[in-house]
TORDO-261500 format. One record per residue (C-alpha): residue in one letter; x negated, y negated, z. Coordinates in Angstrom, 1 decimal, padded with zeros to 4 digits. Layout:
residues N
{mise->A	X->X	Y->Y	Z->Z} .
...
//
This chain:
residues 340
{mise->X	X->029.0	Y->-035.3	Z->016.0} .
{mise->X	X->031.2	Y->-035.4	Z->012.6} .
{mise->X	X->035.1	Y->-036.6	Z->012.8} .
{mise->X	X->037.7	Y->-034.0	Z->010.9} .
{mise->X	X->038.0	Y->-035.3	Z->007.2} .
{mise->X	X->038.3	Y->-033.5	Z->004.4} .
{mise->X	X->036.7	Y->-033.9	Z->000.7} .
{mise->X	X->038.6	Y->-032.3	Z->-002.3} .
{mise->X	X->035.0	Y->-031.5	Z->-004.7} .
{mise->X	X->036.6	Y->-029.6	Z->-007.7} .
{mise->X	X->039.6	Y->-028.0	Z->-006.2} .
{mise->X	X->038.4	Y->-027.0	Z->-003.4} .
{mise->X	X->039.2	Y->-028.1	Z->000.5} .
{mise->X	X->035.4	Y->-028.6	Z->002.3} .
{mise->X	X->036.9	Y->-029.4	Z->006.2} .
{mise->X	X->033.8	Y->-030.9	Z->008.5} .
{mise->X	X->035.0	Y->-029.9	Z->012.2} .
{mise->X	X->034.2	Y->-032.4	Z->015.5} .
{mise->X	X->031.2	Y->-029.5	Z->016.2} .
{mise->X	X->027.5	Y->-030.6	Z->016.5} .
{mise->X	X->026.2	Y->-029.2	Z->013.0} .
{mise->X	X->022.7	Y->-028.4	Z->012.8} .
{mise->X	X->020.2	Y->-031.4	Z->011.2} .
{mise->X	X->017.2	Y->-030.6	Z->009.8} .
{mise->X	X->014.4	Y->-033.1	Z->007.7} .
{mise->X	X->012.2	Y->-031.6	Z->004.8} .
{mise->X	X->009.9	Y->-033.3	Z->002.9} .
{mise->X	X->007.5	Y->-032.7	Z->-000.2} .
{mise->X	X->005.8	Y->-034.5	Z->-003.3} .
{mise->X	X->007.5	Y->-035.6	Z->-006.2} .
{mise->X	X->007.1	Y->-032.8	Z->-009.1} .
{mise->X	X->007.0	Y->-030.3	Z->-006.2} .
{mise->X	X->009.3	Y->-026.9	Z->-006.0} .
{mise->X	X->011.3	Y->-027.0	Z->-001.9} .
{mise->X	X->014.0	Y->-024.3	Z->-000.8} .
{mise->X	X->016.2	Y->-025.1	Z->002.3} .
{mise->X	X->017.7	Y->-022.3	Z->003.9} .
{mise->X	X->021.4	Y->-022.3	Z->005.2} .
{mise->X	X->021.7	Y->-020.5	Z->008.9} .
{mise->X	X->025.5	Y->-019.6	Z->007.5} .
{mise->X	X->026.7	Y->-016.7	Z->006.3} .
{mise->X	X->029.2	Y->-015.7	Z->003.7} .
{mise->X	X->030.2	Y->-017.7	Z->000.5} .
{mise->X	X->028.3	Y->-020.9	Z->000.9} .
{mise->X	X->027.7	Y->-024.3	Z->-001.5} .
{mise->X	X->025.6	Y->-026.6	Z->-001.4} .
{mise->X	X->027.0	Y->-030.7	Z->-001.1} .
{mise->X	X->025.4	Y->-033.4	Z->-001.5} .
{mise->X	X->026.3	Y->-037.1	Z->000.1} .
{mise->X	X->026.8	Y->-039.5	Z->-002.2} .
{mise->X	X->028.5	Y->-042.2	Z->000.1} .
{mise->X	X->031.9	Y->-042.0	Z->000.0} .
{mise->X	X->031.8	Y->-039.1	Z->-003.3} .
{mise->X	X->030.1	Y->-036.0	Z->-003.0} .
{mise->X	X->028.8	Y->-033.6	Z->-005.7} .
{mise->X	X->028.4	Y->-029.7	Z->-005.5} .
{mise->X	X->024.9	Y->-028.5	Z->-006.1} .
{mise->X	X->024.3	Y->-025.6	Z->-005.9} .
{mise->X	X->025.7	Y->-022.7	Z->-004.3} .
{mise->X	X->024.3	Y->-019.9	Z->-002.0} .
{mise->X	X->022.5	Y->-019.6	Z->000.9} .
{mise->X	X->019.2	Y->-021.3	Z->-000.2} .
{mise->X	X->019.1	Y->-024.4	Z->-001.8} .
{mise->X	X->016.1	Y->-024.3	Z->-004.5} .
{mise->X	X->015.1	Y->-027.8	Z->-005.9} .
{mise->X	X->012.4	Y->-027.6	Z->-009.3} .
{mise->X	X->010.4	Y->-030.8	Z->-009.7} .
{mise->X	X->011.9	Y->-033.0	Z->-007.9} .
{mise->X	X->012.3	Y->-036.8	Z->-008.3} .
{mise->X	X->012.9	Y->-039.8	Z->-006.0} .
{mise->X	X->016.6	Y->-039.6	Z->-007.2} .
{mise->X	X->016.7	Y->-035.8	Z->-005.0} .
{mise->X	X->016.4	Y->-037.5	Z->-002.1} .
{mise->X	X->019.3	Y->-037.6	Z->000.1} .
{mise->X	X->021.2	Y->-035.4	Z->002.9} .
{mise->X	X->022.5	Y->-031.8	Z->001.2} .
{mise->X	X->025.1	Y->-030.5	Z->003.7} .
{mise->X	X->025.6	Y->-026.3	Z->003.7} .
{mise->X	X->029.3	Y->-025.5	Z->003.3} .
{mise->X	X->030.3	Y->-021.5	Z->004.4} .
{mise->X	X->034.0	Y->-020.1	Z->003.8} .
{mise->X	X->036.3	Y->-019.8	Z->007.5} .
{mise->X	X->037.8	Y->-016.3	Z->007.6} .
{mise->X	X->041.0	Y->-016.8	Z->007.5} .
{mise->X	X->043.8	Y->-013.7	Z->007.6} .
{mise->X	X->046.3	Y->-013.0	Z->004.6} .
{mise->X	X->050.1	Y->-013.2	Z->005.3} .
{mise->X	X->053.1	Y->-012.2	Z->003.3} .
{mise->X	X->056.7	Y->-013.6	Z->003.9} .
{mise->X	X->059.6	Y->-011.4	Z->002.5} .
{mise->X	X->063.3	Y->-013.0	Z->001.7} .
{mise->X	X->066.2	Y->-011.7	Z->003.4} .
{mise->X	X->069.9	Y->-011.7	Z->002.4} .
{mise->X	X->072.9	Y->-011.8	Z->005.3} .
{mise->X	X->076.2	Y->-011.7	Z->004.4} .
{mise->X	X->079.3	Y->-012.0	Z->006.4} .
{mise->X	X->082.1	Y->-009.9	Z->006.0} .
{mise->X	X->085.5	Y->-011.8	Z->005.1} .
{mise->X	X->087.8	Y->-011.8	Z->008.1} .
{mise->X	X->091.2	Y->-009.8	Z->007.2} .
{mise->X	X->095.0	Y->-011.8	Z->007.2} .
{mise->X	X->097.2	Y->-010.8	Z->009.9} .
{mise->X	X->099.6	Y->-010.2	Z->006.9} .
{mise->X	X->096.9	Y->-007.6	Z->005.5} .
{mise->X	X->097.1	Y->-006.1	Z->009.5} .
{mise->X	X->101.0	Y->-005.9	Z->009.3} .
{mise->X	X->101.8	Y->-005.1	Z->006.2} .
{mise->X	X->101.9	Y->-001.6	Z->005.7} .
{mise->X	X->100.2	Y->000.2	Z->002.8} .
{mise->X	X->103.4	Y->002.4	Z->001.4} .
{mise->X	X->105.9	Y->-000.6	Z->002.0} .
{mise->X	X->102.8	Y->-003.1	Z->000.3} .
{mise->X	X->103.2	Y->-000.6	Z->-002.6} .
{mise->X	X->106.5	Y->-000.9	Z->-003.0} .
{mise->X	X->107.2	Y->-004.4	Z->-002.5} .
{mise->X	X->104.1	Y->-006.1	Z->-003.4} .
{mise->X	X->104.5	Y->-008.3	Z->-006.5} .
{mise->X	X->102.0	Y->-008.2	Z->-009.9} .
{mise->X	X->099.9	Y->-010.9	Z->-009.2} .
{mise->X	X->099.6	Y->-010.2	Z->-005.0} .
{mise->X	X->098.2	Y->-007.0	Z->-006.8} .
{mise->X	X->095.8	Y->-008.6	Z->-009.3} .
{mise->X	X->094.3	Y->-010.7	Z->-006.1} .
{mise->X	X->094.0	Y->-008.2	Z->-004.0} .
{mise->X	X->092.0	Y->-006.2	Z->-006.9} .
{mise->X	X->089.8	Y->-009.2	Z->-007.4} .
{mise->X	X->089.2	Y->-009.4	Z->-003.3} .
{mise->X	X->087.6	Y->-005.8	Z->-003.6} .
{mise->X	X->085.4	Y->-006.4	Z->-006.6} .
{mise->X	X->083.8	Y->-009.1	Z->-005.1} .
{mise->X	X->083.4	Y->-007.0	Z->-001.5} .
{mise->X	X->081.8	Y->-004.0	Z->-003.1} .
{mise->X	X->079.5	Y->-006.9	Z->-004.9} .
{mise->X	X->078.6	Y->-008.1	Z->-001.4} .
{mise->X	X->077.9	Y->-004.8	Z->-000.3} .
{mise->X	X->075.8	Y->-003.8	Z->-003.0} .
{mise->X	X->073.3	Y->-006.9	Z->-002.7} .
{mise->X	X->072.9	Y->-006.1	Z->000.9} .
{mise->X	X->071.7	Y->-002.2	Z->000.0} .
{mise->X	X->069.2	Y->-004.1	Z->-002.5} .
{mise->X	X->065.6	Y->-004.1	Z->-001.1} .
{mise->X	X->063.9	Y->-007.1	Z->-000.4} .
{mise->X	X->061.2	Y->-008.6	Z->-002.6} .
{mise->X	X->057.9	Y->-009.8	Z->-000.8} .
{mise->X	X->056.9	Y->-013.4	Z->-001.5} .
{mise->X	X->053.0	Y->-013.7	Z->-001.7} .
{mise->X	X->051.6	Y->-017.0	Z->-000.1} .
{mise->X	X->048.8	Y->-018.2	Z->-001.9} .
{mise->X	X->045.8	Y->-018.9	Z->000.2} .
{mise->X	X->043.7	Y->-021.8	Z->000.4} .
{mise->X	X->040.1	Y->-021.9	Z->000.2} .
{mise->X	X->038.7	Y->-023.5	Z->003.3} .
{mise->X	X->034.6	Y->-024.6	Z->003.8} .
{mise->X	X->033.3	Y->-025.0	Z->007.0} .
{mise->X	X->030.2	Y->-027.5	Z->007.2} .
{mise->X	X->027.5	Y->-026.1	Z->008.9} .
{mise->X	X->024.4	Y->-027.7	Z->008.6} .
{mise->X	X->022.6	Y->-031.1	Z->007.4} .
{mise->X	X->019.5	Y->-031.4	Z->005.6} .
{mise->X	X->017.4	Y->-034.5	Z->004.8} .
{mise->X	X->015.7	Y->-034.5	Z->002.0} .
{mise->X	X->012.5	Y->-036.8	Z->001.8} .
{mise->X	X->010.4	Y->-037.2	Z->-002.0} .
{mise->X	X->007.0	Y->-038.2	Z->-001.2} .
{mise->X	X->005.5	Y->-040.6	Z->-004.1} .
{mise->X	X->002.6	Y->-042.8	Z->-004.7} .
{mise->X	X->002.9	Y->-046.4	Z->-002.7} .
{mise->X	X->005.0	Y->-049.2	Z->-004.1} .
{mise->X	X->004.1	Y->-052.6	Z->-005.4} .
{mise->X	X->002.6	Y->-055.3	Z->-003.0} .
{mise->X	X->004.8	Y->-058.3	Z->-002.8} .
{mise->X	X->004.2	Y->-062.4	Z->-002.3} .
{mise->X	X->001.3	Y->-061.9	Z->-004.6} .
{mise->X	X->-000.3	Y->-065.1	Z->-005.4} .
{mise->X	X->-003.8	Y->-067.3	Z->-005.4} .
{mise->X	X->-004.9	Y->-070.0	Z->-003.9} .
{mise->X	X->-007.5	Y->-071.4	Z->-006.3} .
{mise->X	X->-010.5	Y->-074.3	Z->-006.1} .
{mise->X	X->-013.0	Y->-074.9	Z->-008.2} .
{mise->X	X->-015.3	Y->-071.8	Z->-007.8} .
{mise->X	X->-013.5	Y->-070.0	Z->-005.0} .
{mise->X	X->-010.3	Y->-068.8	Z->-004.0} .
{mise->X	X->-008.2	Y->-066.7	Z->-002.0} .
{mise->X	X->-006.0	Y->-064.0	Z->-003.0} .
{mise->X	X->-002.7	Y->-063.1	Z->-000.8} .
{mise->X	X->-000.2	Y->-060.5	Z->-000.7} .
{mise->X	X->002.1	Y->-058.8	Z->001.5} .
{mise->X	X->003.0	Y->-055.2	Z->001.9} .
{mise->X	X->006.3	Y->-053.5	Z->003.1} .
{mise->X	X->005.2	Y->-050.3	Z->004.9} .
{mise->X	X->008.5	Y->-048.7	Z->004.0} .
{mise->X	X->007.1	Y->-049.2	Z->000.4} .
{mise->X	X->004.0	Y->-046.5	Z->001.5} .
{mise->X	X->005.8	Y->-043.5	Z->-000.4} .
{mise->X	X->005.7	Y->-040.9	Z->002.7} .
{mise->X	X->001.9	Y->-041.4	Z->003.1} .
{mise->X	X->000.0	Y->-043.5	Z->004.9} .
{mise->X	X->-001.7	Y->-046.5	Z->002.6} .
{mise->X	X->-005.4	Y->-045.7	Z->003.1} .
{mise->X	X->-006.7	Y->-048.5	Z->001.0} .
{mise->X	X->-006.0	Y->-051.5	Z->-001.3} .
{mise->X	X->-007.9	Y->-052.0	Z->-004.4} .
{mise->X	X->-008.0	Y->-055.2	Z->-006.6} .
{mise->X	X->-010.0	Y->-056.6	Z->-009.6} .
{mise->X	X->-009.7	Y->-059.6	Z->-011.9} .
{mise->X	X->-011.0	Y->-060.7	Z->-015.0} .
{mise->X	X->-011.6	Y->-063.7	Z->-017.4} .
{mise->X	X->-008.9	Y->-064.3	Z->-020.1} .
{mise->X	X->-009.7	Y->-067.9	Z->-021.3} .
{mise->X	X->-010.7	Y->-067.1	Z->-024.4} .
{mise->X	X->-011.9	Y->-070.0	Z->-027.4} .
{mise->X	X->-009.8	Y->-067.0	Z->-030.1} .
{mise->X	X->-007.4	Y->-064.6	Z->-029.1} .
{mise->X	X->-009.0	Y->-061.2	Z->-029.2} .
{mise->X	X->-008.0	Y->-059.0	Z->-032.2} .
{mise->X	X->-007.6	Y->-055.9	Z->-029.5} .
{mise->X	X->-007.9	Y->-054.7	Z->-026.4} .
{mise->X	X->-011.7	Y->-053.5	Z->-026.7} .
{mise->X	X->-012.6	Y->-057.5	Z->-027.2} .
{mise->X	X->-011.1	Y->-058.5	Z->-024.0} .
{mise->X	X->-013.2	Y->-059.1	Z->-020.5} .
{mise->X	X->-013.9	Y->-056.0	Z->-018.6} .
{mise->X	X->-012.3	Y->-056.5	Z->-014.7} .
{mise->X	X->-014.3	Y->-056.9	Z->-012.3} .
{mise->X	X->-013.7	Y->-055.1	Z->-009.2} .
{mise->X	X->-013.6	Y->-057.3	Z->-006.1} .
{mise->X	X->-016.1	Y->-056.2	Z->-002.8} .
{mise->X	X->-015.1	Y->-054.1	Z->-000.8} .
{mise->X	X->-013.9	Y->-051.5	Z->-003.5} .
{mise->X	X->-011.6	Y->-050.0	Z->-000.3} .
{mise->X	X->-009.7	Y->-052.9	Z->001.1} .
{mise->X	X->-008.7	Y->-051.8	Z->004.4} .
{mise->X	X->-004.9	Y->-051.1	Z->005.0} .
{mise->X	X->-004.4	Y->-053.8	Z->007.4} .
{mise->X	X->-006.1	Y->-056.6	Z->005.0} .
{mise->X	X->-003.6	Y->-059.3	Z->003.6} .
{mise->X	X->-006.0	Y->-061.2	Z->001.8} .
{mise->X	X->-010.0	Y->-061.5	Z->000.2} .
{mise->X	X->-012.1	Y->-064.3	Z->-000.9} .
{mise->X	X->-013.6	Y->-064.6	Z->-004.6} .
{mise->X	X->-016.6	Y->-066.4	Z->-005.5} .
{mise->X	X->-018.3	Y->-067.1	Z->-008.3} .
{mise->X	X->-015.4	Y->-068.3	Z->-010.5} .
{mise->X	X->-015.7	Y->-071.1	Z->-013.4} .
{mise->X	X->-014.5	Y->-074.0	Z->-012.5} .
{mise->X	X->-011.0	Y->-074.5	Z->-015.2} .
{mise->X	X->-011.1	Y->-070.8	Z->-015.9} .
{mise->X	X->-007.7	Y->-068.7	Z->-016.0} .
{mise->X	X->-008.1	Y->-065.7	Z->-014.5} .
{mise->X	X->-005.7	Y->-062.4	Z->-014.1} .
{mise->X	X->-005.8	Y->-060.9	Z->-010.5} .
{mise->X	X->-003.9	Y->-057.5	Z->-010.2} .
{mise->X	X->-003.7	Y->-055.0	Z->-007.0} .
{mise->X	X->-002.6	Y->-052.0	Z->-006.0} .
{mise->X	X->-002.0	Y->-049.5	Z->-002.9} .
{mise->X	X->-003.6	Y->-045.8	Z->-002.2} .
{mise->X	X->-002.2	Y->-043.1	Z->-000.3} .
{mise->X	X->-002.2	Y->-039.4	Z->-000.5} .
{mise->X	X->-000.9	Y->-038.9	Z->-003.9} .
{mise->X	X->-003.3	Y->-041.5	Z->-005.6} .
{mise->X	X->-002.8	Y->-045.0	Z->-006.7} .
{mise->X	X->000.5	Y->-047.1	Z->-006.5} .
{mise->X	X->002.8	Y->-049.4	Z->-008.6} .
{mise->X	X->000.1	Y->-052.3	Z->-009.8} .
{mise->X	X->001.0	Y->-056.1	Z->-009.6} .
{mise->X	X->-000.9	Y->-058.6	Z->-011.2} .
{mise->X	X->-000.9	Y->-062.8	Z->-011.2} .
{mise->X	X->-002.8	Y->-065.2	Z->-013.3} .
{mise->X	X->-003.6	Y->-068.7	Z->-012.2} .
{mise->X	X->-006.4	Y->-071.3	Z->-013.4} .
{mise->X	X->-009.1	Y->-072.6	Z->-011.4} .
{mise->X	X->-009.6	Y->-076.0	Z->-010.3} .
{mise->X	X->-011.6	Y->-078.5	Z->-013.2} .
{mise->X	X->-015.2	Y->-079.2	Z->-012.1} .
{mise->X	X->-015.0	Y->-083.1	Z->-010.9} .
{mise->X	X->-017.5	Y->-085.2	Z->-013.1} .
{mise->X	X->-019.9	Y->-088.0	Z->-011.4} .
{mise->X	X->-017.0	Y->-090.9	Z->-012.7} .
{mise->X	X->-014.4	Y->-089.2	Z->-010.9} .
{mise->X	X->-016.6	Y->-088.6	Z->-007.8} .
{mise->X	X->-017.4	Y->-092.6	Z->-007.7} .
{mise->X	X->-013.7	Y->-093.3	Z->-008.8} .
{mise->X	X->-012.3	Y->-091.6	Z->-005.2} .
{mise->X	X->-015.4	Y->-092.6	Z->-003.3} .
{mise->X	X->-015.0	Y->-096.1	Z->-004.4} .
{mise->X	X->-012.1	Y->-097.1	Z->-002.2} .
{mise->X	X->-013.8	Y->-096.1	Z->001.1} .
{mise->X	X->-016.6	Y->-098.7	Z->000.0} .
{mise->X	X->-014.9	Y->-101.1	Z->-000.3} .
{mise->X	X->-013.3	Y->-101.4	Z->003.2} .
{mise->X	X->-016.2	Y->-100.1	Z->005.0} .
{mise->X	X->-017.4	Y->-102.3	Z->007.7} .
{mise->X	X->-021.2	Y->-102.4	Z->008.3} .
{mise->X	X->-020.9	Y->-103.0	Z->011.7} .
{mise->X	X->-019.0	Y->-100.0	Z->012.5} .
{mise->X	X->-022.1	Y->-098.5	Z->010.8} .
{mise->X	X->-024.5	Y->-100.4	Z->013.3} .
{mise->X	X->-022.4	Y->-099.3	Z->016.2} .
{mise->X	X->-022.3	Y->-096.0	Z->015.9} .
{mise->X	X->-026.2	Y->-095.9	Z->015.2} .
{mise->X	X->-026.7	Y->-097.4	Z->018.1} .
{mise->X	X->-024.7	Y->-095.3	Z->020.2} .
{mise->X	X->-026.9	Y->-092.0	Z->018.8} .
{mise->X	X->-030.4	Y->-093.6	Z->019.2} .
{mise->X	X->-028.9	Y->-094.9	Z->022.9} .
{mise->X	X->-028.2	Y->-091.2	Z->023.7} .
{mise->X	X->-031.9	Y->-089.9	Z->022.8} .
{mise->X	X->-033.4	Y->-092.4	Z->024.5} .
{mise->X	X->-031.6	Y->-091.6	Z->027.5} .
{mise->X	X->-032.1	Y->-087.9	Z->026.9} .
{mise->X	X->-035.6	Y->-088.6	Z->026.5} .
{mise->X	X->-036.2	Y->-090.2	Z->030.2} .
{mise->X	X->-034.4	Y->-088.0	Z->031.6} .
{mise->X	X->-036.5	Y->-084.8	Z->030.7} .
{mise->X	X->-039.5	Y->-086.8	Z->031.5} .
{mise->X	X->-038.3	Y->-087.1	Z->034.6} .
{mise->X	X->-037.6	Y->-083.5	Z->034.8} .
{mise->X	X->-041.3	Y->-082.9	Z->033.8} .
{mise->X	X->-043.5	Y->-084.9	Z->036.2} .
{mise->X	X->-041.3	Y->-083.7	Z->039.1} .
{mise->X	X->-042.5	Y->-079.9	Z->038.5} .
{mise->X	X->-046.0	Y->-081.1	Z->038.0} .
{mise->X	X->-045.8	Y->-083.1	Z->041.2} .
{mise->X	X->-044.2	Y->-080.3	Z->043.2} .
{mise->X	X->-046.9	Y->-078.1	Z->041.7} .
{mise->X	X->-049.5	Y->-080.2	Z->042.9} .
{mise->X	X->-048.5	Y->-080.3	Z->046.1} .
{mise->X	X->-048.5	Y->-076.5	Z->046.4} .
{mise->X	X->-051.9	Y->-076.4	Z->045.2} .
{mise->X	X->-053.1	Y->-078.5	Z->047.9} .
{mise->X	X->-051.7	Y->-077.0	Z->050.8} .
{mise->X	X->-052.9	Y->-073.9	Z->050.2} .
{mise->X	X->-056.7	Y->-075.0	Z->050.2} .
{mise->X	X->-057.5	Y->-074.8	Z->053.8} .
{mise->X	X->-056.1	Y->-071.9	Z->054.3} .
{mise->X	X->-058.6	Y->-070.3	Z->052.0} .
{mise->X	X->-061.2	Y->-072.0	Z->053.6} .
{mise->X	X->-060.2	Y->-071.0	Z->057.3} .
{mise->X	X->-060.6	Y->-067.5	Z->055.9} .
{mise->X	X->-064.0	Y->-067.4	Z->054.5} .
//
């Protein structure tokens, strides 16, 4: 439901009504070809929202886009012209006729002849002239005033316009590095999936510690594609082996959809150094020295206690089924005696 407001685009008045206009969605890929049709009739343009500005498109009853980009996307609203009915106003002229004297009603005309002075004369000369002016501007025709009419638009429908693209970059890259292992992270907006849904991830990395620069790009270290090639949607993170131990290393990643591959992100980080036997000794060291032998003893004896106490018990557990066995084996003698 759309509030009365009015946007002045180039001169002319677009009113939006408090009716329900129509909304419709349309989608297709970016470099595509889309028409949207407008269920108006009449002189229509096309508007598109641009917050609180809008911008005229196009105008007529389908609205065709040619390879379009992300920056089509957006709602296009379908203006149509009201009918509205052409009126003329004319001018009119009213005059009111000037009352007469009572000395004009008494005086006679032969004794206002004869006794009426020069300049009463002049006057009253000067009183018809500007009565027979009055009555000729009444017996003028009226001229008709044309009103100049306003071009009103009417909107009428709502369109949303959605450009389908390849996926977006993965975000919170990073990797957690050892020696000869690591992990590698990431996190992935879905809103980021370009339309589509992501079918896959795919990453790779690659060696670029290098003892000389290399003098172009056919010298460097060929990436290696981490297992499985088709890292499943839902997948935030893999495991690498075999790594060097002080080794930089580039990691970069990307999404699939539809369209093909997305925006690729990459991170470098440097493995952990390979610890030597001095360094090994150097942390082990400490521990030695405050270790207790006796804690040692103790906790020996407390695991050769248990297996002794294991071992009783199942050879308890195995004479009693050889005694019970026995016993079965006996009483069951006589009876086959008895028989024969």
């Amino acid at each position: 439901m759309w509030t009365m407001e009015r946007i002045d685009v180039y001169d002319i008045l677009l009113t939006v009504l408090s009716i329900t206009i129509k909304y419709n969605e349309y989608a297709t890929d970016k470099g595509g070809n889309i028409s949207i049709p407008c269920i108006a009739q009449g002189n229509i343009m096309w508007v598109k929202e641009h917050g609180s500005n809008s911008t005229i498109i196009q105008t007529g009853r389908i609205l065709v886009l040619r390879n379009v980009s992300t920056s089509d996307s957006g709602i296009y609203v379908c203006f149509a012209t009201v009918p509205l009915t052409t009126t003329t106003t004319s001018t009119t002229t009213t005059t009111t006729a000037r009352p007469t004297t009572a000395r004009e009603l008494t005086m006679p005309a032969k004794a206002a002849e004869a006794t009426t002075s020069a300049p009463q004369q002049e006057q009253e000369q000067e009183l018809e002239k500007e009565q027979e002016q009055e009555r000729e501007r009444e017996l003028e025709p009226t001229q008709p005033v044309e009103v100049e009419e306003e071009q009103e638009y009417r909107a009428y429908q709502r369109s949303k316009l959605t450009v389908r693209t390849t996926p977006g970059p993965v975000t919170q890259l990073y990797f957690k590095a050892s020696t000869i292992l690591g992990f590698l992270i990431w996190r992935f907006n879905k809103t980021q999936s370009g339309g589509y849904p992501v079918r896959s991830f795919t990453a790779e990395y690659r060696n670029i510690s290098y003892r000389q620069p290399p003098y172009n790009a056919s010298f460097e270290h060929a990436w290696s594609r981490m297992d499985p090639i088709n890292i499943a949607p839902n997948v935030r993170q893999m495991e690498v082996y075999r790594l060097a131990p002080n080794t930089t290393y580039e990691f970069r990643i990307w999404a699939n959809n539809e369209l093909g591959s997305g925006t690729v992100v990459t991170t470098n980080v440097t493995t952990l150094p390979e610890t030597k036997e001095e360094d090994l000794i150097r942390l082990i060291k400490p521990d030695l020295d405050n270790f207790d032998p006796r804690i040692w003893i103790v906790a020996v004896s407390i695991v050769l206690g248990t297996l002794v106490i294991l071992a009783i018990g199942l050879c308890i557990v195995l004479s009693k089924e050889c005694y019970q066995a026995t016993q079965m084996g006996t009483a069951n003698s006589p009876t086959t005696i008895a028989n024969n």
